[in-house]
Gaussian input, Z-matrix of N, CA and C with variables (Angstrom, degrees):
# hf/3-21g

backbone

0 1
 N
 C     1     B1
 C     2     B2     1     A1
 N     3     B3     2     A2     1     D1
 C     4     B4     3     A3     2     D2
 C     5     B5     4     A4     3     D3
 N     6     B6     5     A5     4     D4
 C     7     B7     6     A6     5     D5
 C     8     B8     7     A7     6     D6
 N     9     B9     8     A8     7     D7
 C    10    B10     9     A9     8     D8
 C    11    B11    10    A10     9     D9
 N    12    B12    11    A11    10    D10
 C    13    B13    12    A12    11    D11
 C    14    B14    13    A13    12    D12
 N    15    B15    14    A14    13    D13
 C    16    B16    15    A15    14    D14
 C    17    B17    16    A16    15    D15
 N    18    B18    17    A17    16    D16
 C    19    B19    18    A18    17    D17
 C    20    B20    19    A19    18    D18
 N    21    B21    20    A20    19    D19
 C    22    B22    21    A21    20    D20
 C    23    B23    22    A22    21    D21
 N    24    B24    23    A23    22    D22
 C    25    B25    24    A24    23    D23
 C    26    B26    25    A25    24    D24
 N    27    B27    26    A26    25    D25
 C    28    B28    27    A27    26    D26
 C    29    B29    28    A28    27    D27
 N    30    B30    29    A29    28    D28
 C    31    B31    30    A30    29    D29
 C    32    B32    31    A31    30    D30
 N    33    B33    32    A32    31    D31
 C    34    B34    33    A33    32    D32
 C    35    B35    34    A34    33    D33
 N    36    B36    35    A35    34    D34
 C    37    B37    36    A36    35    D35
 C    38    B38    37    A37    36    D36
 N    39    B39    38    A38    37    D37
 C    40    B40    39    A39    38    D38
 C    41    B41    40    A40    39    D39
 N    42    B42    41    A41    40    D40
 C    43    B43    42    A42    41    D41
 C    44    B44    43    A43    42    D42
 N    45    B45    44    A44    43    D43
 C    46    B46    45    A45    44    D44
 C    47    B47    46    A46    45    D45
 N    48    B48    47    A47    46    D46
 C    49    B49    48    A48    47    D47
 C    50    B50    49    A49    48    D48
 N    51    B51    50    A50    49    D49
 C    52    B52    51    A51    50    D50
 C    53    B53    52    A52    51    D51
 N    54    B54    53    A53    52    D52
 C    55    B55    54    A54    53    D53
 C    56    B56    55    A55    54    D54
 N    57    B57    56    A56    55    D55
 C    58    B58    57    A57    56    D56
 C    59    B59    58    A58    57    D57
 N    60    B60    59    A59    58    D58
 C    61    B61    60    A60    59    D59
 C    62    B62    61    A61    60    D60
 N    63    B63    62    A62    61    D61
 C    64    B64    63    A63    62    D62
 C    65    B65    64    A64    63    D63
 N    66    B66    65    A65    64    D64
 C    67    B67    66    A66    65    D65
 C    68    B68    67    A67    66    D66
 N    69    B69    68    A68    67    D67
 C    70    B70    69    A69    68    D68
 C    71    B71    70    A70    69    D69
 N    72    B72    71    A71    70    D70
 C    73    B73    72    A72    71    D71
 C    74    B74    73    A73    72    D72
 N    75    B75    74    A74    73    D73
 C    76    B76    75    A75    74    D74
 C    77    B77    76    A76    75    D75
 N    78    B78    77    A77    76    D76
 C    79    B79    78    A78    77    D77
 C    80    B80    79    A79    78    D78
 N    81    B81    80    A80    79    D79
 C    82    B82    81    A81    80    D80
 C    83    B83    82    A82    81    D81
 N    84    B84    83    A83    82    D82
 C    85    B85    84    A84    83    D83
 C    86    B86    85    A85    84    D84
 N    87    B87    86    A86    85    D85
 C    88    B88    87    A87    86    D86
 C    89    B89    88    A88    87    D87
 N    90    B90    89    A89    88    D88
 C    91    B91    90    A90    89    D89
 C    92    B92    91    A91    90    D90
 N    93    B93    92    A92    91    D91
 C    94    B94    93    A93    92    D92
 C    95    B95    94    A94    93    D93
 N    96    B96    95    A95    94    D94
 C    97    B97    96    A96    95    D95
 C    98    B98    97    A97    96    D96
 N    99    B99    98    A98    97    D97
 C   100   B100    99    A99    98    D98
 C   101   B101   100   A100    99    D99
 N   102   B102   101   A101   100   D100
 C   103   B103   102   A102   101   D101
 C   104   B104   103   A103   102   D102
 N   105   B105   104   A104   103   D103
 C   106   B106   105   A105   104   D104
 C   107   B107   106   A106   105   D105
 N   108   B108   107   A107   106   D106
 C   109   B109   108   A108   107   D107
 C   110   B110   109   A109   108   D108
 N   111   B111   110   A110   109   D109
 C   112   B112   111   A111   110   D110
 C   113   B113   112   A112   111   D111
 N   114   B114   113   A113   112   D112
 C   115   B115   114   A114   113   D113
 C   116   B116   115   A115   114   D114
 N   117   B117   116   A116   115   D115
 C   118   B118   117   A117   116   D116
 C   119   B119   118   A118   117   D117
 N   120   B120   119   A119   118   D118
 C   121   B121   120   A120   119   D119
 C   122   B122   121   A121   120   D120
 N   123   B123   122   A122   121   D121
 C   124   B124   123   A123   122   D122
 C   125   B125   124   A124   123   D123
 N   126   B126   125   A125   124   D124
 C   127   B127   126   A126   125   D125
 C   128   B128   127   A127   126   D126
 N   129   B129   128   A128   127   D127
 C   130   B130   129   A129   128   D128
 C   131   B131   130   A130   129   D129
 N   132   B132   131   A131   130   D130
 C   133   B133   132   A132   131   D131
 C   134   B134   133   A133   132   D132
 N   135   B135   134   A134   133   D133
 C   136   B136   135   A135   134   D134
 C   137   B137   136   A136   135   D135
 N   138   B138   137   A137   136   D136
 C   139   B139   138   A138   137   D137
 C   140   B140   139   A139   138   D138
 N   141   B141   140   A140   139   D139
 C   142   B142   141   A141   140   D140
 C   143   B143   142   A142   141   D141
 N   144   B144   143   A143   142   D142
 C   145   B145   144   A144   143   D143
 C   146   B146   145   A145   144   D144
 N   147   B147   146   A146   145   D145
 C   148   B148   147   A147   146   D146
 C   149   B149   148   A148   147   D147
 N   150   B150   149   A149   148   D148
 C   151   B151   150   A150   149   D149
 C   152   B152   151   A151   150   D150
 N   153   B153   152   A152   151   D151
 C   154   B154   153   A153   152   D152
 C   155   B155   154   A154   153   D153
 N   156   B156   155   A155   154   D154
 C   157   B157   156   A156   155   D155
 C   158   B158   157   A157   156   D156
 N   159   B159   158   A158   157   D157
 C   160   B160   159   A159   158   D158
 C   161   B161   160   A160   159   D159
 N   162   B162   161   A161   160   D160
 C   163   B163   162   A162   161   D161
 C   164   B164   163   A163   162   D162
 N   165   B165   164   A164   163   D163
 C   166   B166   165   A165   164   D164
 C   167   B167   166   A166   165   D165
 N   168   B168   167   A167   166   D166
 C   169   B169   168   A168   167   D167
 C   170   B170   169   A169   168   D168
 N   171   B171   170   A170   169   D169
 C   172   B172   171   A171   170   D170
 C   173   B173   172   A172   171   D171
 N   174   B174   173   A173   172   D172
 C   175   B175   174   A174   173   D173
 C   176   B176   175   A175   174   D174
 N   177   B177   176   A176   175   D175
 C   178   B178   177   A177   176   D176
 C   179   B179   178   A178   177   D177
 N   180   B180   179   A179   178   D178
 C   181   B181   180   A180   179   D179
 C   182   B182   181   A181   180   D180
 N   183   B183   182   A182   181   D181
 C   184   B184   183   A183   182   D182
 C   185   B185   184   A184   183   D183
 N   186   B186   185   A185   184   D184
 C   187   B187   186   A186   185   D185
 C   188   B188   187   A187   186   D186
 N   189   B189   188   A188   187   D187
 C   190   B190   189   A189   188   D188
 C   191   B191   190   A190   189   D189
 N   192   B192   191   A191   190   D190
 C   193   B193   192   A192   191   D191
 C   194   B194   193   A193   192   D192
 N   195   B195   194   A194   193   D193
 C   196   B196   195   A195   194   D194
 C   197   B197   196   A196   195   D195
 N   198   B198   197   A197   196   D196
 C   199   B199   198   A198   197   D197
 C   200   B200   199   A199   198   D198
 N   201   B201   200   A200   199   D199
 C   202   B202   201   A201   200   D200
 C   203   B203   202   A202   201   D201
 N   204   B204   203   A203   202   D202
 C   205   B205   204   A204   203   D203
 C   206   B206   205   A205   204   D204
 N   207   B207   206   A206   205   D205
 C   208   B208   207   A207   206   D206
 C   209   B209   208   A208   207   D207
 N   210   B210   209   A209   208   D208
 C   211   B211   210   A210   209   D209
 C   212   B212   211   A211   210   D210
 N   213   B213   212   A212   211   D211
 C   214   B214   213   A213   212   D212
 C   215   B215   214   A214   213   D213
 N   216   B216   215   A215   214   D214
 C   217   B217   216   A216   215   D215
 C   218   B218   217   A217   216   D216
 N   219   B219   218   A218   217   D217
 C   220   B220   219   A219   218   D218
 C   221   B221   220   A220   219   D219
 N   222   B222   221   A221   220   D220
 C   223   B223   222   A222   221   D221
 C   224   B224   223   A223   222   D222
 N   225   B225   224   A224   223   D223
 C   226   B226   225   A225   224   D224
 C   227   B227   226   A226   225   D225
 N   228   B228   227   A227   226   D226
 C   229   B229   228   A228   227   D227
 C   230   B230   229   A229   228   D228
 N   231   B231   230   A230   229   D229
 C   232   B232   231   A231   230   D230
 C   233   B233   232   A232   231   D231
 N   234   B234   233   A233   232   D232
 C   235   B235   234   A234   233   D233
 C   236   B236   235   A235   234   D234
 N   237   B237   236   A236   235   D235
 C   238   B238   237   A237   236   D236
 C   239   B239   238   A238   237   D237
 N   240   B240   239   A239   238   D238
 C   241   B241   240   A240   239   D239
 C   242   B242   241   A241   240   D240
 N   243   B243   242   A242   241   D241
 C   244   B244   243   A243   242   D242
 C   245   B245   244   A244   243   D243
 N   246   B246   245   A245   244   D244
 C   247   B247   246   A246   245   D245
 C   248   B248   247   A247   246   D246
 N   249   B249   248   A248   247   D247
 C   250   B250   249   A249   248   D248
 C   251   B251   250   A250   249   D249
 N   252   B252   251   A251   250   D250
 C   253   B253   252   A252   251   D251
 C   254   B254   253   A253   252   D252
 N   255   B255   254   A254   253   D253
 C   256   B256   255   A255   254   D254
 C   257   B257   256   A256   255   D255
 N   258   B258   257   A257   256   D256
 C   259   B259   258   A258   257   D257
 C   260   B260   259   A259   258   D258
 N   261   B261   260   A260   259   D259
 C   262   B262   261   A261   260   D260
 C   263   B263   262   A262   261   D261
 N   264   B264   263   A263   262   D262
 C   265   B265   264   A264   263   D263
 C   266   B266   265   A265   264   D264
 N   267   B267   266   A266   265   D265
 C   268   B268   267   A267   266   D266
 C   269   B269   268   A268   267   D267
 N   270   B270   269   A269   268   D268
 C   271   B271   270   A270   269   D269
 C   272   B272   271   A271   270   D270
 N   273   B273   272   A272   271   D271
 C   274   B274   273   A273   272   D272
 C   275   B275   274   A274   273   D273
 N   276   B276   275   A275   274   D274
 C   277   B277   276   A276   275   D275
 C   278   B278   277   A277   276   D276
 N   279   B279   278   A278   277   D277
 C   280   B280   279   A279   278   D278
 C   281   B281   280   A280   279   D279
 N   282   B282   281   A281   280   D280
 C   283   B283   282   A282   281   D281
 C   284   B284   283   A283   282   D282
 N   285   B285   284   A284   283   D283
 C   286   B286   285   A285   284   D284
 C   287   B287   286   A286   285   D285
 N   288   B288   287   A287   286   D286
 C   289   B289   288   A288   287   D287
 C   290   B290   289   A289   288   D288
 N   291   B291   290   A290   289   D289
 C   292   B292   291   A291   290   D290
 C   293   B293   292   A292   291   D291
 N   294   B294   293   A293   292   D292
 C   295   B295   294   A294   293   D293
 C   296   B296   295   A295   294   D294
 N   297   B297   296   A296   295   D295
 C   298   B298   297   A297   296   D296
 C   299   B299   298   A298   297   D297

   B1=1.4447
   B2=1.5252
   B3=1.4077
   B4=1.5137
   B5=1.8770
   B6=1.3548
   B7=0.9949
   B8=1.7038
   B9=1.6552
   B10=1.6859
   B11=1.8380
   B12=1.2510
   B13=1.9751
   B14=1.4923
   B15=1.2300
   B16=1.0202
   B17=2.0461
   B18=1.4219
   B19=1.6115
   B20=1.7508
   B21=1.5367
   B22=1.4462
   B23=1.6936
   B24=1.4079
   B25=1.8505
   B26=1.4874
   B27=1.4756
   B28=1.8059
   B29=1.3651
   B30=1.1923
   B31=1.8839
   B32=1.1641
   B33=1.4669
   B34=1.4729
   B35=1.3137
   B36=1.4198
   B37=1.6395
   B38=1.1295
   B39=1.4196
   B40=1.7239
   B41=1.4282
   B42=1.2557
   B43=1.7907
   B44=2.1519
   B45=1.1048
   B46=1.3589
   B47=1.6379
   B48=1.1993
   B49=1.2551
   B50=1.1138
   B51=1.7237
   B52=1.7916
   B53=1.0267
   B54=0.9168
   B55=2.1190
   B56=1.3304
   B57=1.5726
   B58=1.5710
   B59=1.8026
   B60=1.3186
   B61=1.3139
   B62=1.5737
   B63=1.3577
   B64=1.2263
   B65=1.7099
   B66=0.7622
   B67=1.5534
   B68=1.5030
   B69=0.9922
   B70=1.2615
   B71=2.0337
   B72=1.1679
   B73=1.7236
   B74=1.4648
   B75=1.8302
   B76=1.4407
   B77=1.5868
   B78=1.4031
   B79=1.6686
   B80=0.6285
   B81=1.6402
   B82=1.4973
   B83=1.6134
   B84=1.5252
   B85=1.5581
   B86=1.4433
   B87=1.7226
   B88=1.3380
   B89=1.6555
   B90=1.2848
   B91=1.7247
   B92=1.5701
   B93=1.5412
   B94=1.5126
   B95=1.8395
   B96=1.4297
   B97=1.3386
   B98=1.0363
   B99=1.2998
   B100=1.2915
   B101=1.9227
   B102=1.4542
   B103=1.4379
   B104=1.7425
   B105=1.4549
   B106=1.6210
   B107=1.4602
   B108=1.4090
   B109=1.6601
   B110=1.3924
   B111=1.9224
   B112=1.3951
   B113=1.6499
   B114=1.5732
   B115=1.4590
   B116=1.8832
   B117=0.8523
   B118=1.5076
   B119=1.4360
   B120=1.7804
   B121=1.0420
   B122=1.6247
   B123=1.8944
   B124=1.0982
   B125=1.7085
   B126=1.5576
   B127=1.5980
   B128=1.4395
   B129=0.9100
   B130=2.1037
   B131=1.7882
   B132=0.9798
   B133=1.4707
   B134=2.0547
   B135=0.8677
   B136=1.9302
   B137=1.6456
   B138=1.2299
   B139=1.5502
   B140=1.1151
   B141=1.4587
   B142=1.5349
   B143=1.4820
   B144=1.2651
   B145=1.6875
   B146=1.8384
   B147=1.1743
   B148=1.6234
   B149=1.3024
   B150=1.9810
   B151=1.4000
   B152=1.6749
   B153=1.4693
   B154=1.1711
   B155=1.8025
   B156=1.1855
   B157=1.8147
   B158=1.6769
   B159=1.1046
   B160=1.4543
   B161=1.7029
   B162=1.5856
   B163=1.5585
   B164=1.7887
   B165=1.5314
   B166=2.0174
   B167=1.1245
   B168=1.9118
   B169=1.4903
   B170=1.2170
   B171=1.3361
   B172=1.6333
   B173=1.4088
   B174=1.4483
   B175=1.2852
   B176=1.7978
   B177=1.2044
   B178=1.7590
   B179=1.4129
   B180=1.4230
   B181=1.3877
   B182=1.5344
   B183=1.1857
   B184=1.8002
   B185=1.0190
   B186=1.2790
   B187=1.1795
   B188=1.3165
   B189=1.1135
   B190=1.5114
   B191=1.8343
   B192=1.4717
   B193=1.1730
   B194=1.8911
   B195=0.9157
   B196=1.5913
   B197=1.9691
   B198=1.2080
   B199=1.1022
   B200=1.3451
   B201=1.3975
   B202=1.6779
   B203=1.5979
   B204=1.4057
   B205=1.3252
   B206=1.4149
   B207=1.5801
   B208=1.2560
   B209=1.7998
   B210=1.4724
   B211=1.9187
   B212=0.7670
   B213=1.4114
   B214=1.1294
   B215=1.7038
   B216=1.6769
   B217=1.9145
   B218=1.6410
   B219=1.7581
   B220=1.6272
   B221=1.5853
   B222=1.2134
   B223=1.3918
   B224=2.0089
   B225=1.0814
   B226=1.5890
   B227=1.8074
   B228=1.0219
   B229=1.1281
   B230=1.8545
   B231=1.1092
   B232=1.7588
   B233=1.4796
   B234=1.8458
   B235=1.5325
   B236=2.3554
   B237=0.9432
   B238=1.9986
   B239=1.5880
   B240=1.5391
   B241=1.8722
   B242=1.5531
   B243=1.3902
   B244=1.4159
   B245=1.4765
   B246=1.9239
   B247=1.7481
   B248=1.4532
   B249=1.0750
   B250=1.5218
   B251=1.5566
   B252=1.1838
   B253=1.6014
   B254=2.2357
   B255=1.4765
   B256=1.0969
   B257=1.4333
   B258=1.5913
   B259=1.6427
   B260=1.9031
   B261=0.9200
   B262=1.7408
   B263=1.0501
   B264=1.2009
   B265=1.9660
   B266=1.6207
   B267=1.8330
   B268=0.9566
   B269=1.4308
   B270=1.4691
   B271=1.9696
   B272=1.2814
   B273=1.4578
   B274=1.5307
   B275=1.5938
   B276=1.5595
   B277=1.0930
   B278=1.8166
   B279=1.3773
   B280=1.5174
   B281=1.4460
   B282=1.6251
   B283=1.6372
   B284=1.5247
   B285=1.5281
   B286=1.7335
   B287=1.5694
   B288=1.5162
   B289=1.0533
   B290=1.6939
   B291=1.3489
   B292=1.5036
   B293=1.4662
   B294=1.5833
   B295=1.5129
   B296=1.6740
   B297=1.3105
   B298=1.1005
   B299=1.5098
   A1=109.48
   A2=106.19
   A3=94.45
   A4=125.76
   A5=115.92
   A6=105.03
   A7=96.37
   A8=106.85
   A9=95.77
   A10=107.49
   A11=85.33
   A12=98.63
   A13=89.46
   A14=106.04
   A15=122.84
   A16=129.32
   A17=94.38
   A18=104.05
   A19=88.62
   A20=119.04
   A21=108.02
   A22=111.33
   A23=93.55
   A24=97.15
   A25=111.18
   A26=107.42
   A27=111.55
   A28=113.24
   A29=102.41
   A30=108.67
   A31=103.13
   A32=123.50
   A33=109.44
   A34=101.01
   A35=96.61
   A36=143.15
   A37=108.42
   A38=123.91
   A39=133.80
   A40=127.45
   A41=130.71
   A42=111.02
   A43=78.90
   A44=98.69
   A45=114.75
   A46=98.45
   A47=97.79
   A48=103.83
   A49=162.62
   A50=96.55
   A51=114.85
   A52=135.49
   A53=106.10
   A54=103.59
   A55=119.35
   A56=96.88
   A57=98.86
   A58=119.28
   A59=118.01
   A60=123.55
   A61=135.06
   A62=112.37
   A63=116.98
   A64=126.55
   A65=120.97
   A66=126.45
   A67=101.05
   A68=156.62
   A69=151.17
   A70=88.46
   A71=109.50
   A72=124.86
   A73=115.62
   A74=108.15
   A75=95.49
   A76=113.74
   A77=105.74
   A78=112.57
   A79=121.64
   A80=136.21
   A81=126.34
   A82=91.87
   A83=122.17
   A84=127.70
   A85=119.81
   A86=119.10
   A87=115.15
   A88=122.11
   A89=115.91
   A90=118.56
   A91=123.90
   A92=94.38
   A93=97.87
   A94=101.74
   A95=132.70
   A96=113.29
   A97=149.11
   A98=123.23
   A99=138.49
   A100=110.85
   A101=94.98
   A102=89.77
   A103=121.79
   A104=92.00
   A105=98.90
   A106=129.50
   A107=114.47
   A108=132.53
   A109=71.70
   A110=97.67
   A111=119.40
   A112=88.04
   A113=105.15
   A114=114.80
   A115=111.22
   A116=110.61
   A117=109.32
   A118=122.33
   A119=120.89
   A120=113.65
   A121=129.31
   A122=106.79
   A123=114.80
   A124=120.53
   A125=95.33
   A126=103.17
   A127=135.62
   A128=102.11
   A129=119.10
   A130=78.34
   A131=150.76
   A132=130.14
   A133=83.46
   A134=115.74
   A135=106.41
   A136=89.18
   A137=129.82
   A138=109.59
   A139=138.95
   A140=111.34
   A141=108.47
   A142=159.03
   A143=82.95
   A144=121.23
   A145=91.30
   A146=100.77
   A147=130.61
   A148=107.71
   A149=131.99
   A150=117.07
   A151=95.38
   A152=130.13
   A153=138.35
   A154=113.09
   A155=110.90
   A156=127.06
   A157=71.75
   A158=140.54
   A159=148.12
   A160=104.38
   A161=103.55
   A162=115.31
   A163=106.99
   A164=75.88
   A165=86.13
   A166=140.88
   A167=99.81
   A168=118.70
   A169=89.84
   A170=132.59
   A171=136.91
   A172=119.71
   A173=118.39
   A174=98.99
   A175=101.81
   A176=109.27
   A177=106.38
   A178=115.66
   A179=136.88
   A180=127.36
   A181=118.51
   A182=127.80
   A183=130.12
   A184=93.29
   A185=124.16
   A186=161.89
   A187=145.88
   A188=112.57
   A189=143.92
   A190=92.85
   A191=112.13
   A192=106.61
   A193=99.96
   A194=106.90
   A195=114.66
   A196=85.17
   A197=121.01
   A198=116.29
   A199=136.64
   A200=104.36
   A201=125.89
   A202=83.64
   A203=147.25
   A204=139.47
   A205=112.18
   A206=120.36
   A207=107.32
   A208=115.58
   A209=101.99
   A210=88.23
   A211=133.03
   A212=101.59
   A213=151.88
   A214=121.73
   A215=96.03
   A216=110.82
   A217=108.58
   A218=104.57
   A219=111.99
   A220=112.38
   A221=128.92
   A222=129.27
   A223=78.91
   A224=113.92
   A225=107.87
   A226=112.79
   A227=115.32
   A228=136.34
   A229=90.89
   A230=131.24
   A231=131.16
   A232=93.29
   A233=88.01
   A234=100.51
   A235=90.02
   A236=76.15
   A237=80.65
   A238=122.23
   A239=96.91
   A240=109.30
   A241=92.15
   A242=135.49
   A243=128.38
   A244=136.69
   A245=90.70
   A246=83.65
   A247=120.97
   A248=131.99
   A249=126.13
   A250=115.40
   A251=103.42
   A252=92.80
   A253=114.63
   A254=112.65
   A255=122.50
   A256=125.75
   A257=98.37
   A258=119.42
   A259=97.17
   A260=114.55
   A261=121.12
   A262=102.95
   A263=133.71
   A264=117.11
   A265=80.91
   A266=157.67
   A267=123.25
   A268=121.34
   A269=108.13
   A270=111.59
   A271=119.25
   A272=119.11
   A273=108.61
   A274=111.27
   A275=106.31
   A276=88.56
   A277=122.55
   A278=87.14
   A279=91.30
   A280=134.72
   A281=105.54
   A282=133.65
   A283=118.40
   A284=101.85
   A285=108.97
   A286=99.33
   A287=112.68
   A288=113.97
   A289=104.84
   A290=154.42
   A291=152.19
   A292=90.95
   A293=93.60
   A294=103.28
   A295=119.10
   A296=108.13
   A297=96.19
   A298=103.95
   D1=104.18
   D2=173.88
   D3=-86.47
   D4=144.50
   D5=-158.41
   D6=-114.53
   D7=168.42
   D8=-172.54
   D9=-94.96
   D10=169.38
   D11=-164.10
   D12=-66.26
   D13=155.91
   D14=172.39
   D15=-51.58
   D16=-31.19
   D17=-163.36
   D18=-94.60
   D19=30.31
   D20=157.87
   D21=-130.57
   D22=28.76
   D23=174.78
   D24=-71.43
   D25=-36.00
   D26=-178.85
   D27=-41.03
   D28=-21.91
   D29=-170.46
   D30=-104.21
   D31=5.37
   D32=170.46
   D33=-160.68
   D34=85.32
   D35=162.56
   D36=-50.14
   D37=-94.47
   D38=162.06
   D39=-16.16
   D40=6.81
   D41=-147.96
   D42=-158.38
   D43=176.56
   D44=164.31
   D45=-107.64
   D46=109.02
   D47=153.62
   D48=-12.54
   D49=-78.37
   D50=138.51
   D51=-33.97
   D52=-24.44
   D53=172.85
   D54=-104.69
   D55=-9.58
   D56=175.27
   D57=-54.80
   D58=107.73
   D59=167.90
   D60=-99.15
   D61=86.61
   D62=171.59
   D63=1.13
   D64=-67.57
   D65=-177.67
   D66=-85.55
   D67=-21.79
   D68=-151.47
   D69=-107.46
   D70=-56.89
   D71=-172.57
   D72=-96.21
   D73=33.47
   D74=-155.55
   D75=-80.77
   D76=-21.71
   D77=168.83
   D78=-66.65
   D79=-9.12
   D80=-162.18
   D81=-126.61
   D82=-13.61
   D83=155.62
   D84=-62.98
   D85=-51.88
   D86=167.59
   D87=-78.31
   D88=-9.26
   D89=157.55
   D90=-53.98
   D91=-51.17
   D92=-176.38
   D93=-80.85
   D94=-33.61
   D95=155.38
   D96=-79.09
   D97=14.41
   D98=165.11
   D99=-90.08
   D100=-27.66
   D101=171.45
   D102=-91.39
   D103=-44.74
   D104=177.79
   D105=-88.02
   D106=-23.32
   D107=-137.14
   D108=-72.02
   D109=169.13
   D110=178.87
   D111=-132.85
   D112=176.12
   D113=-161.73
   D114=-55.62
   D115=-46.81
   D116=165.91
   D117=-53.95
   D118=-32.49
   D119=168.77
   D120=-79.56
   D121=-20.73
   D122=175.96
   D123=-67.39
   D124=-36.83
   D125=166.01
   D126=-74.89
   D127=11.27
   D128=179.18
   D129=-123.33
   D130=-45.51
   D131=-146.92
   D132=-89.87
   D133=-13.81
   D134=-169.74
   D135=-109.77
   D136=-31.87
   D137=149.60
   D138=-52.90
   D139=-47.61
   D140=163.60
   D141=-124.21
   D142=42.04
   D143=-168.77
   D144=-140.38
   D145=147.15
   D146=-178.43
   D147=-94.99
   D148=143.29
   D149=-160.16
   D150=-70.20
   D151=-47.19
   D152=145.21
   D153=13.61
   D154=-63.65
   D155=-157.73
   D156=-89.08
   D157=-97.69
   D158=-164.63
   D159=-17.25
   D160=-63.59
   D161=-176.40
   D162=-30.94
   D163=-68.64
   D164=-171.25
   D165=-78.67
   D166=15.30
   D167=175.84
   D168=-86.71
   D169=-47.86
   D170=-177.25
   D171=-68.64
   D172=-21.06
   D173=-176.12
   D174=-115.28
   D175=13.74
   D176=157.17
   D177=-142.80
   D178=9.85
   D179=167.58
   D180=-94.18
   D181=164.70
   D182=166.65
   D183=-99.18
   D184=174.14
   D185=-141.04
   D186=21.38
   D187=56.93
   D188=-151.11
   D189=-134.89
   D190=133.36
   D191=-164.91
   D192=-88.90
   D193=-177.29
   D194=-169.81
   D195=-77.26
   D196=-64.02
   D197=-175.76
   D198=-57.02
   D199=-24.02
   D200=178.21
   D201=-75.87
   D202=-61.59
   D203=-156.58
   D204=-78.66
   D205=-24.98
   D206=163.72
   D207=-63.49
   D208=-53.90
   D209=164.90
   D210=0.12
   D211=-98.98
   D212=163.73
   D213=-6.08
   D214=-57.38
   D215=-177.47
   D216=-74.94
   D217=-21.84
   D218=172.11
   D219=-71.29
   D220=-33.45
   D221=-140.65
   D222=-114.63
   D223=-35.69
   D224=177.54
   D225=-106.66
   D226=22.30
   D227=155.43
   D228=61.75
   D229=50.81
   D230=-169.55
   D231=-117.52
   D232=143.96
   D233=-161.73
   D234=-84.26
   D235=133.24
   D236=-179.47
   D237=-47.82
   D238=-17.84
   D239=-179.95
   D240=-88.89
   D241=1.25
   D242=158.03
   D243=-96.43
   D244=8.95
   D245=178.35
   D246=-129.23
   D247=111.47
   D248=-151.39
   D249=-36.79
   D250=-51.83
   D251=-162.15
   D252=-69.60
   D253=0.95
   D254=169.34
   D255=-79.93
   D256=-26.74
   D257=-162.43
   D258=-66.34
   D259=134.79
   D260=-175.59
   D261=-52.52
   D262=-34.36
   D263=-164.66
   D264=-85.87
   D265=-27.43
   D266=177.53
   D267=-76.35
   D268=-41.18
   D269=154.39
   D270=-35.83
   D271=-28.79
   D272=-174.87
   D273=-90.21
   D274=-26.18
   D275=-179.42
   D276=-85.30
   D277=-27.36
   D278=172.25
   D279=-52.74
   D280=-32.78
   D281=142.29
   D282=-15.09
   D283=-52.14
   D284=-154.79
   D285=-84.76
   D286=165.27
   D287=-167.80
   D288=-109.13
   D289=118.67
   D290=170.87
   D291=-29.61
   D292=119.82
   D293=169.95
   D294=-89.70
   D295=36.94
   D296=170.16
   D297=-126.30

């Protein structure tokens, strides 16, 4: 079980750490670095993740900001009608305000 380096706990505030396992949590490891990571984190996440694993965190998970995914589709060359949170029905909803 490989586990992640230490200098990427900042990004995972919420969770115990220690148990965090790379391959077991890997979508929800490249979610939170695609939104937050800084240059050291972007370069361990393209070492050890495939553009493949990266692609299809973006084009089916939430929470990825509209701006982190525009990046993102430049630097991985992805057409923007392939990544969920760009697609208009997710802009629209993100638009609306909780009606309560």
């Amino acid at each position: 079980m490989k586990k992640a380096p230490k200098f990427l706990k900042q990004y995972f505030w919420d969770i115990d750490f220690e148990k965090l396992e790379i391959k077991t949590n890997s979508r929800d490891v490249l979610r939170r670095l695609l939104e937050h990571g800084n240059d050291k984190a972007v370069k361990w996440m393209k070492k050890n993740f495939t553009r493949n694993d990266i692609s299809w965190v973006l084009g089916n998970l939430r929470g990825i900001s509209a701006r982190s995914a525009n990046f993102w589709a430049l630097i991985f060359e992805i057409d923007r009608k392939n990544i969920l949170c760009l697609r208009e029905s997710s802009l629209i909803t993100r638009n609306t305000h909780w009606p309560y």
